[in-house]
C-alpha positions, 0 to 999 in steps of 0.5 A: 500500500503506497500513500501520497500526502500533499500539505502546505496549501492555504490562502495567500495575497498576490505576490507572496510565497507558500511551500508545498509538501508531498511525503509518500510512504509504503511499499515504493520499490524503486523511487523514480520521478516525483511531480508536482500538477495542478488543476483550476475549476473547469480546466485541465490536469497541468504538469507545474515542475517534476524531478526526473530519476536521474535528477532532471528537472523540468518547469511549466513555462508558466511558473519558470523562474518563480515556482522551485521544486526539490526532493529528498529521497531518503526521506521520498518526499518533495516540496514546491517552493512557490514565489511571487503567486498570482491569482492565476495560480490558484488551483489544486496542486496533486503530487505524483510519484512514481515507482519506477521498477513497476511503472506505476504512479501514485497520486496524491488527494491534492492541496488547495492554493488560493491567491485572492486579496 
């Protein structure tokens, strides 16, 4: 059983930051990509920032230079750092990892962002 668990979401002003946590724990037998997605009302599932196995990392254009993504895989978790937030930004944020001797990805339950004034 391999749980995913995103924290860290709330409710922020434009132009301020907050920091998202997705830990995940169980039976993960080979940790590969961590990813960070986000989804708005009405709109689509999007790819915000992910750490490829081998170290990569790749951004939306969209959060590229504001929005930072790490990963500590002693302890499988990742974290987005995310900065100067703007209204467009308000979504539900799901964490995915994968475990990559089995090709399967886990999905968080997602975390609220919201940028309002």
């Amino acid at each position: 059983q391999v749980q995913v668990v995103e924290s860290g979401g709330g409710l922020v002003q434009p132009g301020g930051s907050l920091r998202l946590s997705c830990a995940a724990s169980g039976a993960i037998y080979s940790l590969g990509a961590m990813a960070w997605y986000r989804q708005a009302p009405g709109k689509q599932r999007e790819l915000v920032a992910r750490v490829t196995r081998r170290g990569d990392i790749n951004y939306s254009d969209s959060v590229k230079g504001r929005f930072f993504i790490s990963v500590d895989k002693a302890k499988m978790t990742s974290y987005l750092q995310m900065n100067s937030l703007n209204p467009d930004d308000t979504a539900a944020y799901y964490c995915k990892v994968q475990d990559f001797r089995i090709m399967t990805d886990y999905w968080g339950q997602g975390t609220q962002v919201t940028v309002s004034s």
